[in-house]
Each structure stands twice: as C-alpha cells, then as structure tokens.
N, C-alpha and C positions, 0 to 999 in steps of 0.2 A: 448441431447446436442451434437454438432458434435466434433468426436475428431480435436485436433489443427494439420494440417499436411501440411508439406512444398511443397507440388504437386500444380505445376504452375496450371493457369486455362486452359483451353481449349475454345472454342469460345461454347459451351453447356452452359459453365458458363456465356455467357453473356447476359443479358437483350436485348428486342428487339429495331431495331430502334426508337419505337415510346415513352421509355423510358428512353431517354438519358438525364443523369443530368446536371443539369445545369452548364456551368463551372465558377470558382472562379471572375472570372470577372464578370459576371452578377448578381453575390453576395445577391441580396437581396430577400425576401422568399413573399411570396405572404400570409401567413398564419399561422396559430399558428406551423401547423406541416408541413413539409418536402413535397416538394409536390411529392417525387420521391421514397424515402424510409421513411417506419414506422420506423425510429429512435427510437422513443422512446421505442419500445418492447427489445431496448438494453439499452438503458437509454443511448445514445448518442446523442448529436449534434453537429452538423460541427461547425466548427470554420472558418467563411465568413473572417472575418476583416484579411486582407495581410499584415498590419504592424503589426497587433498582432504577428501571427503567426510566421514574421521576427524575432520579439523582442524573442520570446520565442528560438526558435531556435540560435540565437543569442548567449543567456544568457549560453547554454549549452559550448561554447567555444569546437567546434568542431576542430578536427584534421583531416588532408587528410588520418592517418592511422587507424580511429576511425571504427571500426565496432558496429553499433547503433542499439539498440532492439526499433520499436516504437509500445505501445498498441493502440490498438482503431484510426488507422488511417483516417477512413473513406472513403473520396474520393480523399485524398491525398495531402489537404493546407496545410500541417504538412510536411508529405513526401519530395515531390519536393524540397523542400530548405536544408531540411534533405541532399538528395543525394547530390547536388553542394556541399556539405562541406566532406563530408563523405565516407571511401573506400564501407562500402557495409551497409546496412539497410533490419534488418529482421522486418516486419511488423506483428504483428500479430491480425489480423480483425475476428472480430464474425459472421456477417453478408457478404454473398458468394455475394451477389449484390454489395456492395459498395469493395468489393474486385475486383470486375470485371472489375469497374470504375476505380480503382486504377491501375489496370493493363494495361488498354485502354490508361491510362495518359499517359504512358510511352514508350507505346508500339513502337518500332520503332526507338528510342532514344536511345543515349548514355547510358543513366542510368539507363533503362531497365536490362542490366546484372549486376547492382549494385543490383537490388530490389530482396528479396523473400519476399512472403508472407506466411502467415500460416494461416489457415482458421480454426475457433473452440476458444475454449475459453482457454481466456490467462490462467487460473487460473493452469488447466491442463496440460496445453503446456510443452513439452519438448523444455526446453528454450536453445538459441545456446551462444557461448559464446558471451559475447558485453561487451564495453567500456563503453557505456553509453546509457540513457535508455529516451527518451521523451517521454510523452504521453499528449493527452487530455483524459485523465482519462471516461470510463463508469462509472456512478456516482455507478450502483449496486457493482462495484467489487472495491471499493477506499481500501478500509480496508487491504484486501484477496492481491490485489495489492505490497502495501507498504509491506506487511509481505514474501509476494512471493519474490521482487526484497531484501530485507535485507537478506534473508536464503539463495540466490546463489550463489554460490560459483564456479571459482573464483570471488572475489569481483569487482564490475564496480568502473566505478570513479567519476560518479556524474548520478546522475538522478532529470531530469525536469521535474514535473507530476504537472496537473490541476484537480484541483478538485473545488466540492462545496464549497465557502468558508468558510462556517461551519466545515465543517472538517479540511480542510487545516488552519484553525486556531487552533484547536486543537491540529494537529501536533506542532505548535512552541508554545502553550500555555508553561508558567511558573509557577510553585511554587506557589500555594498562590490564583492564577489568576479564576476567574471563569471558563474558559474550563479545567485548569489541569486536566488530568484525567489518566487511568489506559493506553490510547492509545499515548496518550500525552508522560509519560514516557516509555511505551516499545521503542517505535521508538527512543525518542534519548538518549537511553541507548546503543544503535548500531549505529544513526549517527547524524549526525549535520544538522539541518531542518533550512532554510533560507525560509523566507516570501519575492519573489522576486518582484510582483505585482498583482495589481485587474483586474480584466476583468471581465468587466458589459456583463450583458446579453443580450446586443443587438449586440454581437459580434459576435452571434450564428445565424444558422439555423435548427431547430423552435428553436426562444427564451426559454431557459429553464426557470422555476419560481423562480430559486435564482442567486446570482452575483457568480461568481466562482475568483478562485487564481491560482496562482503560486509559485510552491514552488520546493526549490533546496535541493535534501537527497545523503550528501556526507556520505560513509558508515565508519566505524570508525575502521582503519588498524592500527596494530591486531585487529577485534574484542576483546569485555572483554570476560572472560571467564568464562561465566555466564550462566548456560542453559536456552534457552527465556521458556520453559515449565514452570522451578521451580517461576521465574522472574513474569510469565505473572499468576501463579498460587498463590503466594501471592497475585499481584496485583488485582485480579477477590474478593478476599475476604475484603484489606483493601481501595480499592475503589468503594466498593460495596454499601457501602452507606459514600459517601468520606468527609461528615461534622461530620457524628460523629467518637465518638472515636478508636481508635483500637481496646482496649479491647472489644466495641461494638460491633466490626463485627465480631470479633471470638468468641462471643458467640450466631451470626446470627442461624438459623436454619438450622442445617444438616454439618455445619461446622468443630465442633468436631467431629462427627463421620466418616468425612470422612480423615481428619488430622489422628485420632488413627490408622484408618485402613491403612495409609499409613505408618505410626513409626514403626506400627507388621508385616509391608511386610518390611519393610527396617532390622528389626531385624532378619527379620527370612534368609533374604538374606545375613546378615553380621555377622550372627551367635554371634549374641548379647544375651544374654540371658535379658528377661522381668519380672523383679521380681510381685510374685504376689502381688492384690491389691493396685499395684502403681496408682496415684492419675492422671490420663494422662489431665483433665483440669488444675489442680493445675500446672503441667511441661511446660503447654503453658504460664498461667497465671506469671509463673516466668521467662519466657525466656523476656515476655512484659516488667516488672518488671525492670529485670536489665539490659535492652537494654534502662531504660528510655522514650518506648515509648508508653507504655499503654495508655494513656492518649494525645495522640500525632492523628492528624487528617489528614487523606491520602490529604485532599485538600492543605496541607500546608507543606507536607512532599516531600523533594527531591528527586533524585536518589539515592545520598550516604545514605541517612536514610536506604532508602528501602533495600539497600545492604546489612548494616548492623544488619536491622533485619534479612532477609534469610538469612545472616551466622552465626550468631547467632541460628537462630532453627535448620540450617544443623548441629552444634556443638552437639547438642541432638538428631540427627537421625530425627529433624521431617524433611519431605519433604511434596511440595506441587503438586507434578504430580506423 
C-alpha cells in the first residue's frame, strides 16, 4: 500500500490524453462502473450531483481562516468549493489517477496554491494540522476513519464525513434502539454525531448498492478522561452479544481468562500483593453485583452505565486492555 506523501504530481503522474475524465458537468455515467477509473478497488464513488455537494460543503460552515483535511477526494466535486471557502485544503487520495485529475482541475488557478495533496492511504497518513475535516468517505476505511479523526490531536471543530447509511446510522443510533452498539457508544463518548441528511445512490458515479448519509462529528472539548482502549475493551465484551445479559457475556469463552491475566499484570505492576486462592470469577461476579448491572443488557445500557461499570472494575484492579 503506497505510503501517504505530500509530493506534488509531476506530469509522469498524469494519465494520457485519450483518458481524460469526464468533467462534473457532464455528470452522468454511462454504466454500473466508472468508465475512467476502477473506483471501486477503493471502495469509492464520485459524487456527480453539484447541489449535493454544495449542500454538504455548505453544512461544514467554513471560514476564510479554515485549513481543511478532505479524505477520498476523487476528482475534486468536493474540493473546488472546499477552496472558494477555505484558506488551504489538504487532500488526502488513495488512488495516484484521480489525484492527477484533481491536480489538472486546478492547475493554473488561484487555488492551485491553496491545494496539497497526499497520495497513500488516509489511515497511515501523517495527518497536517486542520480545522475541519470533509469527506465522502471510502466505504472500506468508515470505521478506522472516525477513530483516526477522534484520536487527533490538536482537536478539529467539526467534521462532515458520508458514509453508507448503515453505518452512519449507527453512529447516532440511541439506547435501547436496534443499531446501539459498541460503535455507536465509543463515538459519542468523544463527540456529538448529528444525522444532517440522505443522499440516494443515484448521486454517485458508478451508483453504489446502498443509499449513503451525512453526518456532522463535533469532538467533545476537553475530551473525558477515559482511555478509549479500557472503554472500547469492556465494550468488545458487554456488546458482544448485546441482548443478553452482562453477567452473560463475562462468562462468554476466554473472557475470564483474559480479565485475570490482566488484574496479575496490573498487580504485579502496582505491587499489589494477590492473596492466594482468591476466587477471581467470584470478584468480577461481585463488582456485576453491586454495580446493579449483572442482569442489565448492553442493548439498553447507556454511556454513564458503561462508565460506571469500568470504574467500578478499575476500583479492584480489573482492567480491560
């Protein structure tokens, strides 16, 4: 996989005359797939529709001082409106073709010295500072994405990212609700997820197989002061099978013994002494117990629960990373 690097193109990088894409005004695709690039080997598609794009750009409420990170640009219906609002725009594109594209848009123009590009994958990227973060999301990296933009520091101020709407429903899913889930709460334990709108699949080129969203992840200053490992490492256990019980899923396979072996690295790090033939189910079983939530169901459990069970087991040395 190429690394991400901020080295302009050179004309080596660009496609020959006889594949030039098509530009945003002529909009419409002649076929399932892209006639110009294999998109989908990155799990991306352009975003044709120009009031979309408006709208989404729009929603980010850019500033003239705004330095903007955009992922997965493509050939640049994102971009171009991006720069009119915005002091500089680091792009970061997977694919060195549709880079090239991006670059040729501009080439010549004012906004050309606003633009870099980074060629390689976001995930990797040595990411530059930015205000704020657009994307039309590649559907393979939505996950890895969201967890990348939450962990950087300094913190942005709002990020606009598209996804499947599958997913992006999960982000703002609630308590209770059939998507809640373990993703569902890490994310807005760190930030506030707004559902802004839908965009049907025929906004795209090649139409992808499902409708995709929008959604706004403002990050949450201070962060709490929660390590997402311990956080993201109960949740892998009482979301794990999220309609049954707790006590359920800490008795799942392999569980306990990965818990114990974590309390006798924590002991032996804190110089705790481990009395012997201490009962180490029985100690989880009672932290359940008088936390009230043995019997309590990740589907239905909020963020402050889940808090206060990890502070709760961190009170007895257990850790989950």
């Amino acid at each position: 996989m190429p690394r991400a690097t901020s080295d302009r193109f050179t004309r080596a990088h660009q496609p020959s005359a006889k594949s030039k894409a098509s530009s945003e005004a002529s909009g419409s695709s002649s076929g399932a797939r892209n006639p110009i690039f294999n998109t989908e080997r990155f799990g991306q598609h352009i975003l044709k529709n120009p009031q979309t794009a408006q709208s989404i750009v729009d929603t980010a409420n850019l500033r003239p001082t705004d330095k903007v990170l955009e992922v997965g640009p493509g050939t640049g219906n994102l971009t171009v409106r991006i720069l009119e609002k915005a002091k500089h725009v680091t792009a970061v594109e997977m694919d060195p073709r549709m880079a090239a594209e991006l670059t040729k848009r501009v080439q010549g123009k004012p906004e050309q010295r606003k633009l870099e590009i980074m060629i390689g994958d976001f995930v990797k990227a040595d990411l530059p500072y930015f205000d704020v973060c657009i994307s039309n999301t590649p559907y393979q990296i939505s996950s890895p994405l969201v967890f990348r933009l939450l962990s950087h520091r300094p913190l942005f101020r709002v990020a606009i990212l598209m996804f499947q709407r599958e997913f992006a429903t999960r982000l703002v899913a609630t308590p209770g609700s059939a998507l809640w889930s373990r993703l569902s709460a890490n994310v807005q334990l760190y930030s506030k997820v707004d559902l802004i709108m839908h965009v049907s699949k025929n906004n795209f080129r090649p139409p992808p197989k499902v409708e995709s969203s929008v959604v706004r992840i403002v990050p949450r200053d201070p962060p709490p002061p929660v390590e997402f490992a311990e956080f993201d490492g109960l949740g892998r256990i009482v979301f794990g099978r999220r309609n049954k019980t707790v006590h359920a899923n800490f008795l799942a396979k392999g569980v306990m013994e990965m818990l114990e072996s974590n309390w006798k690295t924590w002991a032996s790090v804190n110089n705790v002494m481990i009395e012997d033939g201490t009962d180490f189910k029985k100690k989880v079983e009672q932290v359940l117990e008088e936390t009230g939530f043995a019997e309590s169901r990740a589907a239905k459990m909020d963020i402050n629960d889940l808090l206060k069970l990890l502070s709760a087991f961190h009170d007895v040395g257990i850790h989950f990373a």
